[in-house]
C-alpha positions in Angstrom: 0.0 0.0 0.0 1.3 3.6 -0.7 1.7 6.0 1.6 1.5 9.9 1.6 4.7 11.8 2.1 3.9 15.5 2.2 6.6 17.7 1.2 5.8 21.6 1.5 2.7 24.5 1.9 2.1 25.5 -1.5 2.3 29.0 0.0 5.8 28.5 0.4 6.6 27.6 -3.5 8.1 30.4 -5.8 9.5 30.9 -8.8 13.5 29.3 -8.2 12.3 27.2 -4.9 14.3 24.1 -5.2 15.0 21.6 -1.9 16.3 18.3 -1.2 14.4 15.8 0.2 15.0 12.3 0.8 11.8 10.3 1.3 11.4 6.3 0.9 15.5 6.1 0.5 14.9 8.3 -2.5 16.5 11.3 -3.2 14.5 13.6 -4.3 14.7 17.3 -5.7 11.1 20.0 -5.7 11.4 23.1 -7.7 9.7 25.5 -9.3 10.3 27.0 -12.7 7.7 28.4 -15.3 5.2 28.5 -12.3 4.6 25.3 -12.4 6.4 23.1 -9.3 8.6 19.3 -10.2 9.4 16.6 -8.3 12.5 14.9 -9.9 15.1 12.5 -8.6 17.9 14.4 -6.8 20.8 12.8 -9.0 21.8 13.1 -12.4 21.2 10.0 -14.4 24.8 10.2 -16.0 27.5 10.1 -12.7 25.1 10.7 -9.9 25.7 14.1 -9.3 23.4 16.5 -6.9 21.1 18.2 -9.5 20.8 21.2 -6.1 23.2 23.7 -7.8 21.8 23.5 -11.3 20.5 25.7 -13.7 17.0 25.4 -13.8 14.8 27.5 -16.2 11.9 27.1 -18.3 10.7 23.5 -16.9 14.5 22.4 -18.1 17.1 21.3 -15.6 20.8 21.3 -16.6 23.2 19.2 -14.4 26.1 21.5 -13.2 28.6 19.0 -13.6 28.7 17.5 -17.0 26.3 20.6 -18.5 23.5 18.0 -19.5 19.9 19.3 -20.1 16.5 17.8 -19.0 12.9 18.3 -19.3 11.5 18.1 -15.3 8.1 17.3 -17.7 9.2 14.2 -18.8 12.3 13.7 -17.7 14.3 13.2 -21.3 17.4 14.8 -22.3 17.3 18.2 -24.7 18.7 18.3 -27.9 22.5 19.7 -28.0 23.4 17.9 -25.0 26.9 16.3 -25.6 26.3 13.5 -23.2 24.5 10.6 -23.6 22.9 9.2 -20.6 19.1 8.1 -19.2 16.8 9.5 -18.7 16.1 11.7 -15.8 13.5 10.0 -13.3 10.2 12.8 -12.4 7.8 11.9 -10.1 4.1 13.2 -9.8 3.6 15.7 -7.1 -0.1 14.8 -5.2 -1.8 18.3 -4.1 -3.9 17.9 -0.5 -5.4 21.0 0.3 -2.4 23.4 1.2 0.5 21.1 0.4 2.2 19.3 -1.9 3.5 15.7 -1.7 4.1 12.2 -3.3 2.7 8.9 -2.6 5.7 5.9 -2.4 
């Protein structure tokens, strides 16, 4: 059976929020960019780098490390990224009156 993990008041989201969580053993990164919030794995699917410091804009994430870019819709990598790797794992965010979470 899953279980509710809640996450944060949606009065605390803006535009540029991004925090680590780890819930379930996951690691998990919420953000918000083109007022829309994402829940996506905390890790870069090429080394397993903290996603944390990178550039986010436009629903795309790009990994500090190796420069790699990712939709946090659907988790694929952008065109004109010179890495090849996986594809980046995004999780569905649950709303529950004020909050925002994810069932695991």
């Amino acid at each position: 059976m899953k279980s509710y993990y809640r996450l944060e008041s949606l009065m605390n989201l803006y535009e540029g929020y991004c925090r680590e969580f780890i819930v379930d053993g996951r690691q998990l990164l919420l953000t918000q960019s083109s007022s829309k919030p994402f829940l996506i794995e905390n890790k870069c699917p090429h080394q397993g780098f903290s996603l944390v410091d990178a550039h986010i804009e436009d629903s795309m994430i790009t990994c500090a490390a190796h420069m790699v870019t990712f939709s946090m819709i659907d988790g694929r990598v952008q065109p004109g990224s010179h890495i090849r790797c996986g594809a980046l794992k995004v999780y569905e965010l649950v709303y529950q009156g004020n909050e925002v979470g994810v069932f695991f």
